[in-house]
C-alpha positions in Angstrom: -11.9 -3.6 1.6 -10.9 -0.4 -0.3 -8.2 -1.7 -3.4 -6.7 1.0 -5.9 -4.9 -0.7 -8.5 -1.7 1.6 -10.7 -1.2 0.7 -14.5 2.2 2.4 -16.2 1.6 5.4 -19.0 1.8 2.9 -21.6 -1.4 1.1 -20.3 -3.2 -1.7 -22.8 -5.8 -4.7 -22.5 -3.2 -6.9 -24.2 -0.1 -6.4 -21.7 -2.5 -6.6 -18.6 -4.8 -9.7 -19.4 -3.6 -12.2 -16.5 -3.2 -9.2 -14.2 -6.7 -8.0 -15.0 -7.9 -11.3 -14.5 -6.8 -11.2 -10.7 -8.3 -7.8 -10.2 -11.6 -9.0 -11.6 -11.5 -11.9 -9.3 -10.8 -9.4 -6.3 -14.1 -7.5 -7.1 -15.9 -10.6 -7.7 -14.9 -11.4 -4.0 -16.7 -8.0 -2.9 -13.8 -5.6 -2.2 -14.3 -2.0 -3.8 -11.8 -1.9 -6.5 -10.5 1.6 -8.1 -7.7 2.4 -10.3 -6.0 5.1 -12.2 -7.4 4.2 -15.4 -11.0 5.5 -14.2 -9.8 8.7 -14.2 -7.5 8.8 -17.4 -10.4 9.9 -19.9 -9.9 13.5 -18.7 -6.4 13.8 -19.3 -6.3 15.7 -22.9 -2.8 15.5 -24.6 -0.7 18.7 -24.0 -3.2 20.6 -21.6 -1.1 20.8 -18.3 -4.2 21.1 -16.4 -5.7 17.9 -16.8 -2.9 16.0 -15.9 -2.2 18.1 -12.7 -6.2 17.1 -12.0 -5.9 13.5 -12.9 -2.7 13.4 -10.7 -4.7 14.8 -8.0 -7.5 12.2 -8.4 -4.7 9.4 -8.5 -3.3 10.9 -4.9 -6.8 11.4 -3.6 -7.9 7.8 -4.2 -4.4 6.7 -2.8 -5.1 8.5 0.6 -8.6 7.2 0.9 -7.9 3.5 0.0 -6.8 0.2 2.3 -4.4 -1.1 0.3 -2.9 -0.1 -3.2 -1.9 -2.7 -5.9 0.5 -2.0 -8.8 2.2 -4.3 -11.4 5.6 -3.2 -12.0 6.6 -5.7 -14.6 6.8 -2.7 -16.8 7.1 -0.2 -14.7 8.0 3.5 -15.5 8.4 6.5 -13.7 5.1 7.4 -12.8 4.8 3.6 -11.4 7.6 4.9 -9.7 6.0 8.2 -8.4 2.7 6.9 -7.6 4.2 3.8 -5.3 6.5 6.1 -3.5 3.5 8.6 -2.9 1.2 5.2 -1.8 4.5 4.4 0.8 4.7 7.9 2.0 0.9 8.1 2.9 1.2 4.5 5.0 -0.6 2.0 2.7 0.3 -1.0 1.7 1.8 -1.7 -1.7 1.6 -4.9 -3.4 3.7 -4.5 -6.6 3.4 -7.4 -8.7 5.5 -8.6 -11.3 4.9 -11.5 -14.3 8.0 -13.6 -14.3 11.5 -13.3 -12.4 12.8 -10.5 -10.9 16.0 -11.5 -13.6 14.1 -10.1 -16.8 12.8 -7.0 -14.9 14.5 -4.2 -13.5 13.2 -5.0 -9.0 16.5 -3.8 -7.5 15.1 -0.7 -6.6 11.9 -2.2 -4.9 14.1 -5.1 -3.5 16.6 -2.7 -1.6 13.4 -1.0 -0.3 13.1 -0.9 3.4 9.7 0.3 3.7 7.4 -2.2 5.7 4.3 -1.3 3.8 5.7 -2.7 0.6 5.1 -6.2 -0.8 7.1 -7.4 -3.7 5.3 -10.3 -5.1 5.8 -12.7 -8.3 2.8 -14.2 -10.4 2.4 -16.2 -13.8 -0.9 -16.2 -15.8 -1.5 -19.4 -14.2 -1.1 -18.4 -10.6 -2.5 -14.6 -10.3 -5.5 -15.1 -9.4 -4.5 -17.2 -6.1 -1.1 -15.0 -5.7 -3.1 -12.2 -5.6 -6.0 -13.1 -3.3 -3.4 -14.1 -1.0 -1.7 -11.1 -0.7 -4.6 -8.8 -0.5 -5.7 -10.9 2.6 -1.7 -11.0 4.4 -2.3 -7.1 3.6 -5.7 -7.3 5.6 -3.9 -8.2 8.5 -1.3 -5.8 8.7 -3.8 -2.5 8.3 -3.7 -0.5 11.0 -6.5 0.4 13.5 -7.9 2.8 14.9 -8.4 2.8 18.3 -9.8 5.9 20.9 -8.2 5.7 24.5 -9.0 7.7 27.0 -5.9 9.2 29.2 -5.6 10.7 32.6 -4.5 14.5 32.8 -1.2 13.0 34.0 -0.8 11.0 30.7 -1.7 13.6 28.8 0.9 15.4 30.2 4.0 13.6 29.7 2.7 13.0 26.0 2.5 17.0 25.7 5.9 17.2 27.0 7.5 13.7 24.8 6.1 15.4 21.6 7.3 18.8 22.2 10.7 17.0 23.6 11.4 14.2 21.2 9.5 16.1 18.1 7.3 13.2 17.9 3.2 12.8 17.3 1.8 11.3 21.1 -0.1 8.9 19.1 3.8 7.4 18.0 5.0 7.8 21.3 2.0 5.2 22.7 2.9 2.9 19.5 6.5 2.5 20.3 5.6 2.2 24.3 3.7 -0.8 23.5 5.8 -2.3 21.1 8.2 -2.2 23.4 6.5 -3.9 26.1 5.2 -6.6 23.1 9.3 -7.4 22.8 9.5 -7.6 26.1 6.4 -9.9 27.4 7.3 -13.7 27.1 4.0 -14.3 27.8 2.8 -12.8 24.6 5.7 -14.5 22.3 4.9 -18.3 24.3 1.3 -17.3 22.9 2.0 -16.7 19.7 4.5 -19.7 19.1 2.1 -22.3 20.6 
């Protein structure tokens, strides 16, 4: 799995130990780990450019990853930036934070709506679990892709629905069969046992 990991501008070893532990243990269990700080060597103090190509790195590996991890104990604002950017391209964020959300400023995360964001607690003792088991909750909520072959008549109405209802057709199937999911008691006696 595809992991991009987000550290604030004021990035050191020393403030990150028991969260880099957790992200070493996530490669060690084979998934292709990424972050921002393999692309912060070419960002040269005051030159404009190299921050606009470092940002464009950062947003690049966000679109091309599964899921993108981020601890916010400390967040700032390009934490901030970066995690709305992750929500607004449809991956799943799991923003981590040392502690209680009483020492740390969470409200703005906590108020969050957004499905595709995880707001998860961890000590040093615990990260390496807490994380592991979030990365593989977040494994199960990725979407798939799947090809589906439509009559002329489908394709159609889905024509029409998009150019009607200013939706994609690939939303209009979605919310077709989640609403026949909320509908079949079959499917929820299956689920519940």
């Amino acid at each position: 799995m595809k992991i991009f990991v987000l550290y604030n501008n004021e990035y050191n070893d020393k403030n990150y130990t028991a969260f880099s532990n957790g992200i070493d243990n996530l490669r060690r269990l084979g998934h292709n780990v990424k972050s921002d700080l393999d692309f912060r060597n070419s960002v040269k103090k005051g030159d404009e450019k190299s921050y606009d190509k470092y940002q464009s790195k950062v947003e690049k590996a966000m679109r091309d990853t599964d899921i993108v991890v981020v601890d916010v104990t400390n967040a700032d604002a390009k934490v901030g930036f970066d995690i709305a950017y992750a929500i607004s391209e449809k991956k799943i964020v799991l923003a981590m934070y040392k502690g209680d959300t009483s020492k740390i400023d969470t409200l703005p995360l906590q108020g969050s709506k957004a499905r595709n964001l995880n707001l998860i607690s961890y000590t040093e003792n615990n990260i390496v679990e807490t994380l592991q088991d979030a990365v593989d909750e977040a494994k199960g909520k990725l979407d798939t892709k799947f090809i589906l072959i439509i009559s002329p008549e489908i394709d159609r109405y889905l024509d029409w629905a998009s150019a009607t209802k200013r939706m994609h057709k690939a939303q209009i199937v979605r919310n077709s069969i989640e609403s026949v999911i909320k509908k079949d008691r079959e499917y929820k006696n299956f689920l519940n046992g």
